[in-house]
Structure formats: C-alpha cells, structure tokens
N, C-alpha and C positions, 0 to 999 in steps of 0.2 A: 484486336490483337494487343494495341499497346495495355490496355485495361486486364489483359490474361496475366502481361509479363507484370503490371502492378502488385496487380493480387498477391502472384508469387512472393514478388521480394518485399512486401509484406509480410509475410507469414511472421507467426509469433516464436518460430522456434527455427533460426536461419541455420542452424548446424543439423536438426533432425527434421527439419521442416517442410513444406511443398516446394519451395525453391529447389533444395538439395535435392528432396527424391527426383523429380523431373532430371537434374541434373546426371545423378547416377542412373537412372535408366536410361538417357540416351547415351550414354558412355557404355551402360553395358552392352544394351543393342549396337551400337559400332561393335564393340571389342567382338562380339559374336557374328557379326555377318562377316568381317573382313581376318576368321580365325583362321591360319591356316597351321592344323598339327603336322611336329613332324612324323610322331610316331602315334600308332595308337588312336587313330583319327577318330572312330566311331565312337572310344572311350569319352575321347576329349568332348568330340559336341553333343553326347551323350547328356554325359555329365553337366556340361556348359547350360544345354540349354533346361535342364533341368533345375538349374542353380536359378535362370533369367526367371524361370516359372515361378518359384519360388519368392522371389523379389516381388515378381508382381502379384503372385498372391498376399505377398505383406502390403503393399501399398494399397491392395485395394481393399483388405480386410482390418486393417489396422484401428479405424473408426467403430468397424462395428462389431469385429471380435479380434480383443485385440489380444488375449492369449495364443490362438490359433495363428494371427498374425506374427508375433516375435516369435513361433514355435517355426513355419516355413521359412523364416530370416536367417535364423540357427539353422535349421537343415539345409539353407541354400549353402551357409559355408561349407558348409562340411564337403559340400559337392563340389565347390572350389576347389577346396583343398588335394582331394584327388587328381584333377586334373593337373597341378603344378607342377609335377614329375615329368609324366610323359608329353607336355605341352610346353608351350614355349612363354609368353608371359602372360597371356590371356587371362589361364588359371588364379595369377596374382593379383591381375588386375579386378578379379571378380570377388577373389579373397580379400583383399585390401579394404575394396569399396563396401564390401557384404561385412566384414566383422568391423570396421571403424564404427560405422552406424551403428550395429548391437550394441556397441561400447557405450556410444554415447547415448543411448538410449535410457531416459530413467527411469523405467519400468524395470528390467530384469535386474536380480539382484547382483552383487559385484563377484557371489561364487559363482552361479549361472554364467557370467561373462568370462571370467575364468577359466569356467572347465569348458565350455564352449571350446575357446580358445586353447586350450589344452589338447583337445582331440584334433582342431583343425593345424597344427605344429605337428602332432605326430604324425596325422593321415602326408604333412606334405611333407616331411622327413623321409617317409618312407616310402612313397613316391620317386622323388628326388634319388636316393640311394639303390632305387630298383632300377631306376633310367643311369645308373650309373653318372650322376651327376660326382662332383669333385665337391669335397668338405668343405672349403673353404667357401664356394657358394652356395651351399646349403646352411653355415652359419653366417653369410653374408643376410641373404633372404629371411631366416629366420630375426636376424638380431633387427632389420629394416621392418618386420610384422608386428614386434614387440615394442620398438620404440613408437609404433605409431598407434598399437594398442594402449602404451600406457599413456599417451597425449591424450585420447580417447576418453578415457578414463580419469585423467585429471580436469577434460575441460565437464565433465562428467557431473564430477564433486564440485567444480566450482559454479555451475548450472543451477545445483541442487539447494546450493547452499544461500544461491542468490533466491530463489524462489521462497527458503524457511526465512530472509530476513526481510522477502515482502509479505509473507504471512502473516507473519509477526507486527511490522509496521499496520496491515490490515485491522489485525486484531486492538492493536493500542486506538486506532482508528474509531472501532464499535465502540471500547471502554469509554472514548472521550467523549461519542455524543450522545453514550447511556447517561454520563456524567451531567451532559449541560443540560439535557431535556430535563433529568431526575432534579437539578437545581433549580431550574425555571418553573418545571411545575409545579414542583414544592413548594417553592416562595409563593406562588400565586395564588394553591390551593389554600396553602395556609392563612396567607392575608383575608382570602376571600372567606372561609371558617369561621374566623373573628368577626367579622362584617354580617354574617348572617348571624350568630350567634347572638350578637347584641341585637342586632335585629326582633328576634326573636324575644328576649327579656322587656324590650320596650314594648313590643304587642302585649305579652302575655301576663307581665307584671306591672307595668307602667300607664298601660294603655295612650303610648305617645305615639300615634297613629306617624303624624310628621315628620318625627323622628327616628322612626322604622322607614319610612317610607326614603328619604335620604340613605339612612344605610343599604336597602338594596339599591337604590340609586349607583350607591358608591362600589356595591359588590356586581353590578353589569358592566361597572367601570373595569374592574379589578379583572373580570371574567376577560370583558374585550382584549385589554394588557398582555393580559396573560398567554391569550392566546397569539399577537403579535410577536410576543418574544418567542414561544416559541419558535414562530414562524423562521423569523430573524437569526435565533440559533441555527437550527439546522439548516438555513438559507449561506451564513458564513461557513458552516464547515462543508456545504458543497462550493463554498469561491462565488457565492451570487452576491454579494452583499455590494455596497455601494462604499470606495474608499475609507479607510478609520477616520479620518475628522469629520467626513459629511456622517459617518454614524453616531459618532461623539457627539454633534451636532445636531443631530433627531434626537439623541437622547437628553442633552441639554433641553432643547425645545420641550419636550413631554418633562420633563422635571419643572419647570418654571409653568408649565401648564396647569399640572396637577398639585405643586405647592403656592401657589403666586410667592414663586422665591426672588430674586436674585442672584443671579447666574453668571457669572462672566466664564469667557471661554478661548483661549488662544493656541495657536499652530505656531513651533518654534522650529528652524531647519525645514529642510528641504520633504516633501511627504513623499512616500514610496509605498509602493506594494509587500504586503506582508502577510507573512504563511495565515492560512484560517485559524490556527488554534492560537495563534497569539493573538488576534483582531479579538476573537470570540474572548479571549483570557482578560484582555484589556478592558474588553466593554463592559463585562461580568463583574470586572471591579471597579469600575466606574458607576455603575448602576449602584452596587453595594453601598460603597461610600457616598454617593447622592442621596441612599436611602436613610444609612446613618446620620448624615446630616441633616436633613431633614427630622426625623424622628428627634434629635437632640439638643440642636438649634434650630428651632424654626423660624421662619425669617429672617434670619441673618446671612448676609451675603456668603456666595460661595461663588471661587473662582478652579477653575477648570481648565489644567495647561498641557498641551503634549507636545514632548521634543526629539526630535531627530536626531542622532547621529553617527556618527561614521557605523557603528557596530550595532548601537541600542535606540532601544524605544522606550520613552519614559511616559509617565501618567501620570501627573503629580494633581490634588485634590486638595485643596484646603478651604477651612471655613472658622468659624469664632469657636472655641471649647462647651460653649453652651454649658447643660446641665453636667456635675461632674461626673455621670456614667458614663459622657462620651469618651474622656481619657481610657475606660477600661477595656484591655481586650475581649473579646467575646466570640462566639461563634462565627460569625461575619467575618473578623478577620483572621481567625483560622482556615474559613472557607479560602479567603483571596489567596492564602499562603498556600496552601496546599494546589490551588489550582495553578498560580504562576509557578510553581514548583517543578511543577510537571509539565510545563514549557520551557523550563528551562531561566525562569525568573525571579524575582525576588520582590518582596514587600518590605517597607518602614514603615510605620507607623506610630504617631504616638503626638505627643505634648511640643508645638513650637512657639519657645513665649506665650501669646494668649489666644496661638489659634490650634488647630486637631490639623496634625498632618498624615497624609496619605501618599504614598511616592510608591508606585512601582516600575519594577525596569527589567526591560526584555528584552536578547538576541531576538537582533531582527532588522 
C-alpha cells in the first residue's frame, strides 16, 4: 500500500500526473454516486456518467493512444457542460476538474484548449439560462471557469518552458562531452601519429631497429594514456571522478612519471565539490600546461597550485621560460580559453619575470 501511495507522489508530472488522475477520479466517482438532480435527473446522470466514461477512457488510453485519449477528455467536457443548468453542482464539479486538466495538458494546442472551452461556456450558458438560472450566477460561474482555465494555462506555459530550458541545458550537455572526448582523442591520436611515423623512418630509412623499437614502446604508452583520459573524461562529466586535488594529484603523478620532472603541487583554502564541467575544464588545462612545459622546458621545476575561495577556483601553473616559443601563444592556449570560457572562466597567461605563467579561474 505505502509503496502504491510512493509511486504516485512520485510521478514526474504532479499537476497532470498519476497522483492527480487518481485524485480526480475518486472525486468524480463521489461527485456521481452521491448526485442528487433537482431537475431533469435522467439528463443529468445520463450525461454525468457519460463524462465519468470518458475520463476513464483518458486515463487508461492516454499511454497508449494518446490522441484518442485527449479526444474522450474534450468530449467528457462537453458533457459536463450540459449538465450544469439543469443540475446542481455536480455538473461544475466534473467541468472544473475535466477542462483544468485539458488546460494543462501539453499536448493539445492552446486554440484546441480554447475552443474546447469555448463550446463548454456556451453549452453551460445555455443550460443555465433554460433552467431559468439568474445572470448574475451564470456570470459568477462563468468568470470562476475562466479564471481557473487561464491558471491552467499559465501554469501551462510555465511547464513548457521549464522543460525547453532543460532541453536546452541537455543539449549544451552532448556539445560539452562531444568537445572533451573530440580533445582527448585528438591530442592522443595525434601524439601517437608522430610516434609511429618516426617509427616507421627509423625502420625504413635508418634501419635503427632500437630506436623504432622505443618509439612503439612509447606509442603503447601513448595509446594506454590516451585511452585513461578518456575514460576519466567522461567519468567527470557523469560525477564519478574522485575530488579535483586527488585528480590534480594523479595527474601531477603521471607527469613526473612520464617526464622525470619536478613537480611540486599544493591545495590553498578549503576543497569542496564542484560542477563536472569545471573539474573536467580545470584538469584539461592543467594537463595542457604540463604538456607545454614539458615540451619547452624540460626538466625544470614546475609547481602546481589550486586555491579556494569564497566564489572562485583558481589553477595557477608555473615553470622557467625555457625555450622562447614558450612565451608564444598558440593553439593550446586558445584551446584552454575557449574551454574555460564556456564555463564560465577565464585564462592569463604569459611572461612572469623569468618564469611562463598560467592562471586560470573559475565560478565554482
């Protein structure tokens, strides 16, 4: 039992959801056992239970035809509507409960809801004015069906529009981890290109048996790597990753692995958890600049710092100038700019005194 009423209030749509149907069927079953017309009684439970029929052929056809279903939803009104004259409230209480849900429904379009609602105002108007009801509550009733249709209706739009900006956030979603895998593999096919490439020159023209034999050495390397990150990629943009400093910290490791560099590495403030795409954004430039440095000074010390605070994430990188293409920008840190960019962050880079600085910094 408790596990039925879970389910329910669960449901992913608590305004047009299992919760509410359940809730309006047994509301309408009372309204219909306990109806007592004053006038016109055959008409009313006629109609009545022809409206209940209807309902429940929405609720249970809605899944699996779901035009037919919002077509008996609309016809249940209508039958509502009829009744509200010669009936006492029953008729509103079926109309009320049968056209708020059309309303809210995101399937039918807003002129569909409309003239829906347009036929079920005149059928009860005219109803109403044949039982000889009085104006004033026949515009009391009406202006009470409209204010709650156009609630309907606006929670409606606001429904809709929540759903087009988790679409949207979805889709930025794909683009980001088309982006990192398309980075990752690139970097790695390419390194590993090169690595075979000379490979190949040293067999073919060289005959440096040894020295081919190291370069695939170094391109099974390259291949393993390669395929770690991307593992690691799309490992942070599902939230599996292990904290940013213990990752900083694997990635420190494997740099001082694979260059016998000198590394140093520190945690400033307080660590916290942080969205995937900045972890992934941080790491992506952390590797970048590891790899730059490396390529441009080799063996010279490189230190490795990230700080905390109140608002931001910093990543700060430095190492000796090395050769003077390190000063120069290049692909690399266009790449890093354009990536924290699209998190929301930003990159320096350039010449400090006699070392290559790298600083980037991120909400977060």
């Amino acid at each position: 039992m408790w596990g039925n009423v879970r389910r329910l209030l669960s449901a992913d749509d608590p305004e047009t959801g299992q919760l509410m149907r359940f809730v309006i069927t047994l509301l309408l079953g009372l309204t219909l056992a306990t109806a007592t017309p004053a006038a016109q009684p055959v008409l009313v439970w006629t109609a009545l239970g022809g409206s209940l029929a209807c309902w429940l052929g929405f609720v249970v056809l809605d899944r699996r035809a779901h035009r037919a279903a919002l077509t008996l939803l609309a016809a249940g009104t209508v039958l509502a509507a009829v009744t509200v004259g010669p009936g006492d409230s029953e008729g509103a209480i079926f109309l009320f409960a049968e056209l708020t849900l059309f309303a809210a429904h995101l399937t039918p379009p807003v002129r569909v809801i409309l003239g829906v609602a347009a036929v079920d105002l005149a059928l009860m108007a005219g109803g109403m004015a044949l039982s000889g009801r009085t104006l004033a509550s026949m515009a009391a009733l009406a202006s009470v069906l409209v204010s709650a249709l156009m609630f309907a209706l606006h929670r409606r739009q606001y429904r809709q529009g929540s759903l087009d900006r988790a679409r949207a956030v979805a889709l930025d979603e794909r683009a980001r981890i088309a982006r990192e895998l398309h980075d990752v593999l690139a970097h790695s096919l390419g390194a590993l290109r090169v690595q075979l490439e000379v490979a190949d020159v040293l067999l073919t023209e060289k005959g440096d048996v040894q020295g081919a034999a190291q370069r695939v050495r170094r391109s099974l390397r390259l291949a393993a790597d390669g395929m770690i990150e991307a593992r690691a990629a799309v490992a942070a943009l599902r939230e599996d990753v292990p904290p940013l400093p213990e990752a900083l910290s694997a990635l420190a490791d494997a740099h001082r692995r694979d260059h016998s560099a000198r590394l140093a590495t520190r945690t400033a403030g307080v660590s916290r958890q942080v969205a995937p795409a900045v972890e992934v954004g941080l790491l992506r430039t952390a590797r970048e600049a590891l790899t730059n440095a490396a390529r441009h000074a080799p063996g010279a010390p490189v230190s490795l710092t990230l700080a905390y605070t109140a608002t931001m994430v910093t990543l700060t990188v430095r190492n000796p100038l090395g050769a003077p293409q390190a000063g120069l920008p290049g692909h690399g840190l266009t790449g890093m700019r354009e990536r924290l960019a699209l998190i929301g962050g930003t990159l320096d880079a350039g010449p400090d005194g006699d070392d290559w600085l790298v600083r980037a910094e991120v909400p977060g």
